[in-house]
ZADREN-137586 format. One record per residue: residue number from 1; chain; z, x, y of N, C-alpha, C in turn. Coordinates in pm, 1 decimal. Each point is the difference from the previous one (the first is absolute). Last residue first. Layout:
REM residues N
   resi   chain       n.c3       n.c1       n.c2      ca.c3      ca.c1      ca.c2       c.c3       c.c1       c.c2
    NUM       A          Z          X          Y          Z          X          Y          Z          X          Y
...
END
This chain:
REM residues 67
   resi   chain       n.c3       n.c1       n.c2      ca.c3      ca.c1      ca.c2       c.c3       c.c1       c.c2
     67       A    -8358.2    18462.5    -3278.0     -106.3       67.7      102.8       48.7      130.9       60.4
     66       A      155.3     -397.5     -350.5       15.1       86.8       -0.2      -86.8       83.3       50.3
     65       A       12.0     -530.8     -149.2       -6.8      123.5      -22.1       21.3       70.1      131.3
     64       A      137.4     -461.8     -210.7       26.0       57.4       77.3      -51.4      188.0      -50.2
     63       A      -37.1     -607.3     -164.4      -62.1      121.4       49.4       74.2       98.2      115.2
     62       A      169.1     -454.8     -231.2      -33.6       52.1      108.1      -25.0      101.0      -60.2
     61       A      192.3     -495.7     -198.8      -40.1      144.5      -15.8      -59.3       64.3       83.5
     60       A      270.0     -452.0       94.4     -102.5       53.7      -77.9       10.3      142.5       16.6
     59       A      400.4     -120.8      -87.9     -173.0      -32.7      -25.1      -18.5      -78.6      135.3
     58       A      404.6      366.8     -221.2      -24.3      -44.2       90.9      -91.7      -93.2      -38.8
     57       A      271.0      295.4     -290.5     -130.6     -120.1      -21.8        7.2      -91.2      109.1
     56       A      275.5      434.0       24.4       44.8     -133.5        1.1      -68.1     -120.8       -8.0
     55       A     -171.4      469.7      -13.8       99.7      -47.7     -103.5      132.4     -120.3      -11.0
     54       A     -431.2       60.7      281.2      -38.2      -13.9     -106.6      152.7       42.0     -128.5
     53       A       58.6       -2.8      443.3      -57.9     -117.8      -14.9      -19.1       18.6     -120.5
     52       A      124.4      378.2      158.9      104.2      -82.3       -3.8      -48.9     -120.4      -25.2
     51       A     -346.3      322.7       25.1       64.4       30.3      -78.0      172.4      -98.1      -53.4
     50       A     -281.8      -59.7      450.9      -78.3      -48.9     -145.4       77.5       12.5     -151.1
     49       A      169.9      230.9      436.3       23.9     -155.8      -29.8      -78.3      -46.9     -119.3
     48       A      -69.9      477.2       40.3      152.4      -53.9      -30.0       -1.7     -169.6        3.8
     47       A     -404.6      130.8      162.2       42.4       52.7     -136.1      143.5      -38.5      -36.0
     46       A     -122.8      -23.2      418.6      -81.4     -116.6      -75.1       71.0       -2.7     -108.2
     45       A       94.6      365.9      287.9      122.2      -78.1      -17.8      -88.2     -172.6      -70.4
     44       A      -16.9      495.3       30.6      -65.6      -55.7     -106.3      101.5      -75.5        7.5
     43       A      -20.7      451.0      232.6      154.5      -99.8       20.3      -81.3     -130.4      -95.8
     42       A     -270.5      362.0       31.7      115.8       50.6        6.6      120.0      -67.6        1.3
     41       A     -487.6     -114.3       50.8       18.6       68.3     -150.1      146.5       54.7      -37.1
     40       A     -288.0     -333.3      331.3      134.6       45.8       18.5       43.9       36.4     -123.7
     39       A     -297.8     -356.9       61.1      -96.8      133.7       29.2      122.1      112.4       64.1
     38       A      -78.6     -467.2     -380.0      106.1       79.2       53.3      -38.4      124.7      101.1
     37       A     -249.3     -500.3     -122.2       -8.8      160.4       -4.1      121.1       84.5       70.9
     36       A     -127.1     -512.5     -272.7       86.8      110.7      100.9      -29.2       96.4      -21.3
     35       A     -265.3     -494.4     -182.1       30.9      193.1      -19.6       82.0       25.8      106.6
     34       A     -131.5     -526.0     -191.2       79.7       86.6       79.4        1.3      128.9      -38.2
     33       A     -236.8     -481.0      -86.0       15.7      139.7      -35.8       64.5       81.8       85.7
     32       A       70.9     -573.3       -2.2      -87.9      136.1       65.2        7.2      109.0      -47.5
     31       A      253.8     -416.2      -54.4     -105.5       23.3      -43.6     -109.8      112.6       28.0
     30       A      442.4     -174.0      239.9     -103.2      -38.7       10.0     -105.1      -23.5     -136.2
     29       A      351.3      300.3       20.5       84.8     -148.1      -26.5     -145.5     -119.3      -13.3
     28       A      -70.2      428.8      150.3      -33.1       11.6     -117.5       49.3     -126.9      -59.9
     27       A       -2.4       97.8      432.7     -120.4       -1.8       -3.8       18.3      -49.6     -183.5
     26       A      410.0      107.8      218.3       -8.2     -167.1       31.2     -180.5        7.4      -73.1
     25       A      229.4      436.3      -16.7       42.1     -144.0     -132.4      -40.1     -113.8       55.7
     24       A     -165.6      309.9      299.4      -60.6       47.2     -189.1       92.6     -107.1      -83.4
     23       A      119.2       41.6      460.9     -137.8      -63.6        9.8      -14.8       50.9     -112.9
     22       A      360.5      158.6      -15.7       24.1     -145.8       88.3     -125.4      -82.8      -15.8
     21       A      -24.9      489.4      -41.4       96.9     -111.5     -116.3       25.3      -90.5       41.5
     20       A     -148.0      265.9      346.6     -123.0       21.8     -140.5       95.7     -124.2     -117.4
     19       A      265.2       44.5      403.5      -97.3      -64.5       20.7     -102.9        5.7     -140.7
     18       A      336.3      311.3       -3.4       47.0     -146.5      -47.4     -145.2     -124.8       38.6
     17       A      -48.5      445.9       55.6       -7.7       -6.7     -127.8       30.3     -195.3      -18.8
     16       A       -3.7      212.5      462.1     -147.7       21.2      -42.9       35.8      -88.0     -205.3
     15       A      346.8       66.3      423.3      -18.0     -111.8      -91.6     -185.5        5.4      -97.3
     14       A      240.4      354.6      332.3       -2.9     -139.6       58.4      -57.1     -113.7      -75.0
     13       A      147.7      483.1     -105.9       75.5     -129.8        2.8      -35.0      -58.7       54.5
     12       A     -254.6      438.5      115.1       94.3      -35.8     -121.8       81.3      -79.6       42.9
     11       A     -463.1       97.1      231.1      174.1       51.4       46.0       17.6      -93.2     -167.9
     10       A     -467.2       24.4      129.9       43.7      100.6      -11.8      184.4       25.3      -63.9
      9       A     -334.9     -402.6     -129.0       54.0        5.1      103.7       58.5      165.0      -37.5
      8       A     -260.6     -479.3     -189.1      -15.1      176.6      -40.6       77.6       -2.0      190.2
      7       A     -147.7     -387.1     -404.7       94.3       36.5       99.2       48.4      144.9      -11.2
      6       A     -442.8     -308.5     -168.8       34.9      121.4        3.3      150.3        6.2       87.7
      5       A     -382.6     -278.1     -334.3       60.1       -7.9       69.6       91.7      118.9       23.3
      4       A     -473.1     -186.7     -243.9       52.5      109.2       59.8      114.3      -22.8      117.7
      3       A     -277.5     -353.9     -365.3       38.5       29.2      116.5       55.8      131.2        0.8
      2       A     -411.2     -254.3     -312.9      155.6      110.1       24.2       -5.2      -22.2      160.1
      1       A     -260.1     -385.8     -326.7      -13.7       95.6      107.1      132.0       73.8       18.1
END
């Protein structure tokens, strides 16, 4: 069964990304499929972290697209 989890908030910096990553490496540490949806086409701050993980063979591996 999918879960849909969402930290959505108007004002900038109050922790929306770090929270998404926090709960995505502990879900995936878990065993769990993990997608991130980056929905911030301009600052792609999933993206970038993913991008630093994956060239520091972070694991587990994470899903992060681009909305």
């Amino acid at each position: 069964m999918a879960a849909v989890i969402a930290f959505i908030s108007q004002k900038g910096g109050v922790g929306k990304s770090t929270l998404a990553r926090a709960l995505a490496a502990v879900c995936a540490q878990a065993g769990l499929e993990v997608v991130l949806a980056d929905l911030d086409p301009r600052q792609q701050t999933l993206v970038h972290w993913q991008k630093a993980r994956t060239a520091q063979r972070v694991s587990p591996r994470l899903s992060v697209e681009l909305h």
